[in-house]
Structure formats: structure tokens, C-alpha cells
N, C-alpha and C positions, 0 to 999 in steps of 0.2 A: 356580626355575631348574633343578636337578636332576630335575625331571620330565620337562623338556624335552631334556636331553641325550641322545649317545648313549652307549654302554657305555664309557667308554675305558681303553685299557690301555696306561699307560708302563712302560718297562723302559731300566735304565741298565746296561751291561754294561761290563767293562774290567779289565785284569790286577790282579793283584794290586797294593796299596800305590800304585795310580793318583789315589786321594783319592774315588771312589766316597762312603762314605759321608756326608762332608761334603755335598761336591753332592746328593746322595739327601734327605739331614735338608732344605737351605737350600731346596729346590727346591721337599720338601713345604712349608714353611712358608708360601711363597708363594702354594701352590695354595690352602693354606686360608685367610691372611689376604687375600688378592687378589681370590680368584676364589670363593671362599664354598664352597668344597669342601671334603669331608674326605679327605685322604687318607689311604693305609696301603699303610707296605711290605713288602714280601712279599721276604725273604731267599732268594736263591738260590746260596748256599754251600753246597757238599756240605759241610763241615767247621764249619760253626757249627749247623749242625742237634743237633749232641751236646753231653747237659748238660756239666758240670764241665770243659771244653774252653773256659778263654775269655781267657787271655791268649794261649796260642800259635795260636790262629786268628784274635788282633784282634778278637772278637766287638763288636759294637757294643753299648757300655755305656749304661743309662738318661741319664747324663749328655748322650752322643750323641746320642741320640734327641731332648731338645728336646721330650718333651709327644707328639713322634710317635707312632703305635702300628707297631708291627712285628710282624709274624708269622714261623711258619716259622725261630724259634731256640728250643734247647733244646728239640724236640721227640720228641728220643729218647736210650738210654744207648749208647754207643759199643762194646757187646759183641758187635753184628752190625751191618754193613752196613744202613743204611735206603736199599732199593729204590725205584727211582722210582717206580715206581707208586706207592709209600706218597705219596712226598713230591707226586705230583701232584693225586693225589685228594684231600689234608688243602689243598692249596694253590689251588685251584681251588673248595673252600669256601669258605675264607676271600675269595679274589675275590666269589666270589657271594654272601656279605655283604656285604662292603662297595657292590658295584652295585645290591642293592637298598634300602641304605642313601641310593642318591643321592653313591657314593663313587668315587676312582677310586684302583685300586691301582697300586702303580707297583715291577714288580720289580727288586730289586737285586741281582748277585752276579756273579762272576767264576764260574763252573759253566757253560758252554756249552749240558749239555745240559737243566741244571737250564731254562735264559731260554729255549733253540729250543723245549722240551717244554709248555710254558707258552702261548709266544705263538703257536707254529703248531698249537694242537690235538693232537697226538698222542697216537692211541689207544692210552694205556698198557696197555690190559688185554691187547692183542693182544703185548705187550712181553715181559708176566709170562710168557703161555702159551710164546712161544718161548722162553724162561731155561727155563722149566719142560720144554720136551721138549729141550732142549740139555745140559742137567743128566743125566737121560738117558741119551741118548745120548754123552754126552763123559764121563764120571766124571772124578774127581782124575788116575784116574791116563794118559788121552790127555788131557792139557791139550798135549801139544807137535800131537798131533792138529788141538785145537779152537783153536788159534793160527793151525797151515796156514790153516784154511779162513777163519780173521778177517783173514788175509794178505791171501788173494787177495779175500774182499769186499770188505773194508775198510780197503786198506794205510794209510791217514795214521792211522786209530785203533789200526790195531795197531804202528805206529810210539810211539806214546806209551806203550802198556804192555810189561812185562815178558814175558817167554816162559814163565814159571811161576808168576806173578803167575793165577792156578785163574780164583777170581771176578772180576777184572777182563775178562778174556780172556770170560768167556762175557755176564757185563752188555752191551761193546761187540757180540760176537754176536748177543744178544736184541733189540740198536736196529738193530743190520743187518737184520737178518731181518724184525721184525717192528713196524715201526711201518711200518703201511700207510697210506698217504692217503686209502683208500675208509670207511676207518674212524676217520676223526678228527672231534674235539670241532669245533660253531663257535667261531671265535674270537671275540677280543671284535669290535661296531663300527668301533671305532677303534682303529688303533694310533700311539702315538709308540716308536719305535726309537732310542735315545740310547748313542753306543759314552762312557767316559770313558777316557783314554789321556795318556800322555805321554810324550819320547823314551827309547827303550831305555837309554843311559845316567844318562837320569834316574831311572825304575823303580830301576834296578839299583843304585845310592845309597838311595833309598828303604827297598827290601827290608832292604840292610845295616843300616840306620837302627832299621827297625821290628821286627828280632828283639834288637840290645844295647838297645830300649827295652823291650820283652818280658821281658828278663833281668834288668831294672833293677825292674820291675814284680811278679816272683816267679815268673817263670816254670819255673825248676829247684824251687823247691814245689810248684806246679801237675804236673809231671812225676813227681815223689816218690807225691804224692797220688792221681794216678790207677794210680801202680805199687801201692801200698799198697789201694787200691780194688780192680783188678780184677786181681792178681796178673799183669801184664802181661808184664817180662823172664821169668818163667818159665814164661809158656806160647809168648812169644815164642824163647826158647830149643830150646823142645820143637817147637814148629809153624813155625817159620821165615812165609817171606811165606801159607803158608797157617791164621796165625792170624785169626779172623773179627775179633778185634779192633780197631776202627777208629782207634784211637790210632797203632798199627804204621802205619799207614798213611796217615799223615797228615803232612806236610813240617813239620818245626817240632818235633816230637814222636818219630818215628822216626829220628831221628839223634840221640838221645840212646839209645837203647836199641840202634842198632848198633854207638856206639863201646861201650858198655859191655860187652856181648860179646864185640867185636874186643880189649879189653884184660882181659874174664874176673873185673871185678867187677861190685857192683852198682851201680848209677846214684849212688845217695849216696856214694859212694868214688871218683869220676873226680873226677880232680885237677883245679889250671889247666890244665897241656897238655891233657888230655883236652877241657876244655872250649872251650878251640880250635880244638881239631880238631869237633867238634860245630858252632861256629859256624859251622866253613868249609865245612862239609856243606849244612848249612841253606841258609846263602845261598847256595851253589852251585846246590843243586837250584831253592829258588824261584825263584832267577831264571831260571833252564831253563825253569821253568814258566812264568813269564810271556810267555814266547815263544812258547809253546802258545797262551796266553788270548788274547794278539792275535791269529795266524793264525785264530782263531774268528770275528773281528769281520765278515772280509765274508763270512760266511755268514749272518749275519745280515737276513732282509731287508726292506729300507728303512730300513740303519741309516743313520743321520746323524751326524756329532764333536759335542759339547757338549763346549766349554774351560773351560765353572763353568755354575753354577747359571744363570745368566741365561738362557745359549744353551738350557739344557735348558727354562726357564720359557717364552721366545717359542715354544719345537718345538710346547709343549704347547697355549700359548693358540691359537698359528694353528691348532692341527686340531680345537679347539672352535669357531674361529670359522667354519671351510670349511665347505660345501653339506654335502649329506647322501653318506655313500658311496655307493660303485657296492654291490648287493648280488656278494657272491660268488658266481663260476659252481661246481658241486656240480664234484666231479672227475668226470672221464671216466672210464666203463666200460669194462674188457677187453670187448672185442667179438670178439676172436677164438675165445677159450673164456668163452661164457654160462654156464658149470656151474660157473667157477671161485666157491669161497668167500674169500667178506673173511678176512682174518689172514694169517701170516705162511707163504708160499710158498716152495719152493727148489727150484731146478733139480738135476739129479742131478751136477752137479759143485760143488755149494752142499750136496748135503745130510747131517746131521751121522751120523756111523757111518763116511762113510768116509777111509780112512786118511792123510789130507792132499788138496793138492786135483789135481785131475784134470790133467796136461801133455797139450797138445796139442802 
């Protein structure tokens, strides 16, 4: 049966503490007691990618998983940023085992651009080179610079980041710039598109839910331990949002190290009040955030709602049972300038050096 198939690739996307991985685990199970497939998930969390990070990310635990295999957690330590390009090229291996296993992988995560990068092909190498001459051209110290020009590219993404926020600001610049479509991967065959969701005031209960089970779980250890590991409050003291540290920078995590600052002990010394005020941080931001992860959903495209497993199980069986695809038409070429090269382009009020962007 698996000879005869085409490549396909699921993907289940949805805010945080929407129940993603239950649905993800029951859905695989299906695929392989049902339908005689193997599957394998392919984690699309920027924040579970890092080891020792795994109750304040919810990492899915082997108990969760159910015999599943999952890729793409704990694939690196949290002392720098893992760049997408890492995360696509290690992740698009792991697809192309399992396809030629006779498998279908099926991404999971709340990460927008982790699941858009994945299923639409996107030439990450073309991504790196634009970080690479934006780095550059922007140093540390015009980030209010390399912000202007993420304005005017790209205001909804420069809306979600900080204005000193260094590498956030030039990452969203390197996917502005330079993920070209003349240069992107095939994708796979087939795709199933699966948003998981549920009302704004239900998430927002949830969230609440799932950091006091977090805390119940050892999660202020977990916080100790990674302080204690990578000396964390004191290079966050010293470097503020520009430590490369991905703990700082992670919802769950970083409001434990700003109230302790903001009250000038260490983490193991904030009191109960302290730790209130930490709670109220957290949930506040995650649920900010999950307002983000939805507005991603119809960007997504040909995504469809799955309200459990089932609806995700029929998405999947009907596009193994439908006809053969259309093949994909190649993108269209610039026809106006035949000289122009594939990667990333900018027009002279796009391009980085100069001092904010151009008023007409």
C-alpha cells in the first residue's frame, strides 16, 4: 500500500493550550492502526526545540506520545537562538525518512513560521543570506534603524516584536526579505491542512489552567535549574532583551527572571507575592500570545477546523482516497529584468544601511 501512495504531509496548527497534542497523539494512532501507516510527528514549537525546557513549554512527555515517534524536541541547548534554517533542514530530513519509509509526517505546533516554512517550501538558505547581510548592515547598535524598515515591510510582524528586541527584529527582516518563491523546495504531494482551536475565552481558562499545573509539576525547579546551569539572571542583568539566551525569552520562563530583577533578588528569594505577580505576567502575555497564533490560522493555505481527532482522521483518509493531484505550475519568472538573480531583493527604499524608511 505504501508504494502506491503519494508523499503526504499533515500539519495540525492552533494556539497555545488548544489540546493540539492529544488530537496530534489520537489522530497518529489511527493513521497507523487504520490505515497501516506509520506515522511521525514533527514538532513545530520554537520553544520545545531546547533541552532541559520541559515543563514550562508543556513539552510533550513519552507518556503523551503513546508508542508515537516525535522529532524536532530537544534538539538543541537554549544558549543561542536555533535559526530556522537549522530547524528546516534537520526537519525536512526527518520528513524524507519517514516518505521513504512508506510514512506520513504530520506537523505539530503553534510556531507559524515553523508549519508556513515546512509546508510551503521555503528557500531557507536564501533566509540565512539575508540575516547574514542585514547583520551587517544593521549592527546592535541601529536596531531602531532595522525596526523602521521591518515597519514599513512588514508592519503585522513588526507589530508582535519589541523595538529593541536586536534578533527578533532582523530574523522577521531575513523572512521579509528573503524567502523567495523562485527558490523554494517542492513540497510534499499531498497536503492536509488542520487548524486545532477553541473560543478565546476558553484558551484563556486553559492557559490559566496549564501554568498553576506547571507550578504544581516543579516548575520554579525547573527555573532554579536552568539559572543554576547557564547562569542566566546574571547575564540577563548584564544584557537585558539582548541576551542570546533563549530561556529570557520564552513566555513561562522570562517573567520569572523580570520580577526578580524588578524586586533585586535572586529567583530562589521571591516570595508568595512575588510569585503572583509572575503568575499574572505569564498568563497575561500567553494569552496575548495566543491571539497572535490564531490571527496566523488563515494564512495558512487550505486550512480546514478539526474539533478532535476524528475530523482530523476523515481530512486525512479522503486526500488518500482522492485522484492524483494537479502537478504544481513552477512560479513565474520576472520577465521584466531577465538578469535579475534568485534570493533576496530590495528596492532602494527597502534597502538595509539606510536610516529608516524612505517618506514619500
Amino acid at each position: 500500500m505504501a508504494d502506491s501512495l503519494p508523499r503526504l504531509l499533515v500539519a495540525l496548527y492552533g494556539p497555545t493550550s488548544a489540546g493540539k497534542t492529544a488530537v496530534s497523539v489520537d489522530l497518529c494512532l489511527r493513521i497507523r492502526d487504520e490505515l497501516g501507516l506509520a506515522p511521525m510527528v514533527v514538532s513545530a514549537d520554537s520553544r520545545q526545540v531546547y533541552r532541559y525546557m520541559d515543563i514550562g513549554t508543556s513539552k510533550t512527555t513519552l507518556e503523551e506520545m503513546r508508542g508515537i515517534p516525535h522529532t524536532m524536541i530537544d534538539v538543541a541547548e537554549p544558549v543561542r537562538k536555533l535559526e530556522l534554517e537549522t530547524f528546516v533542514a534537520e526537519a525536512r530530513r526527518e520528513m524524507e525518512a519517514s516518505w521513504a519509509a512508506g510514512g506520513v509526517p504530520v506537523i505539530v505546533g503553534g510556531t507559524s513560521v515553523y508549519v508556513r516554512s515546512l509546508l510551503e517550501g521555503w528557500e531557507v538558505d536564501a533566509i540565512a543570506e539575508a540575516r547574514n547581510a542585514i547583520r551587517r548592515d544593521f549592527p546592535r547598535s541601529m536596531a531602531e534603524d532595522a525596526y523602521a524598515v521591518l515597519t514599513r515591510l512588514d508592519p503585522k510582524a513588526a507589530g508582535t516584536i519589541h523595538e529593541n528586541n536586536y534578533d527578533a527584529i532582523v530574523n522577521a527582516l531575513a523572512r521579509a526579505m528573503g524567502n523567495d518563491p523562485e527558490r523554494s523546495v517542492a513540497p510534499a504531494t499531498r497536503q492536509v491542512v488542520l487548524s486545532v482551536d477553541r473560543p478565546a475565552a476558553d484558551i484563556d481558562q486553559r492557559v490559566a489552567a496549564t501554568y498553576d499545573r506547571q507550578v504544581e509539576l516543579g516548575l520554579r525547579d525547573e527555573v532554579l535549574g536552568l539559572d543554576e546551569r547557564y547562569d542566566v539572571l546574571a547575564q540577563y542583568r548584564r544584557l537585558g532583551q539582548k541576551s542570546p539566551n533563549q530561556v529570557v525569552h520564552t513566555h513561562g520562563y522570562t517573567e520569572w527572571f523580570d520580577v526578580a530583577l524588578d524586586r533585586g533578588k535572586p529567583v530562589e528569594n521571591l516570595t508568595g507575592a512575588d510569585l503572583d505577580e509572575v503568575r499574572t505576567r505569564v498568563v497575561d502575555r500567553i494569552q496575548t500570545h495566543t491571539r497572535r497564533q490564531r490571527a496566523a490560522i488563515p494564512k495558512l493555505t487550505g486550512v480546514r477546523p478539526a474539533r478532535n481527532a476524528n475530523d482530523a482522521f476523515n481530512a486525512v483518509k479522503k486526500a488518500l482516497e482522492a485522484g492524483p493531484p494537479t502537478p504544481a505550475r513552477p512560479a513565474a519568472k520576472n520577465t521584466q529584468n531577465p538578469k535579475r538573480k534568485a534570493g533576496p531583493q530590495r528596492s532602494n527604499s527597502q534597502r538595509p544601511g539606510r536610516r529608516g524608511p524612505r517618506r514619500g
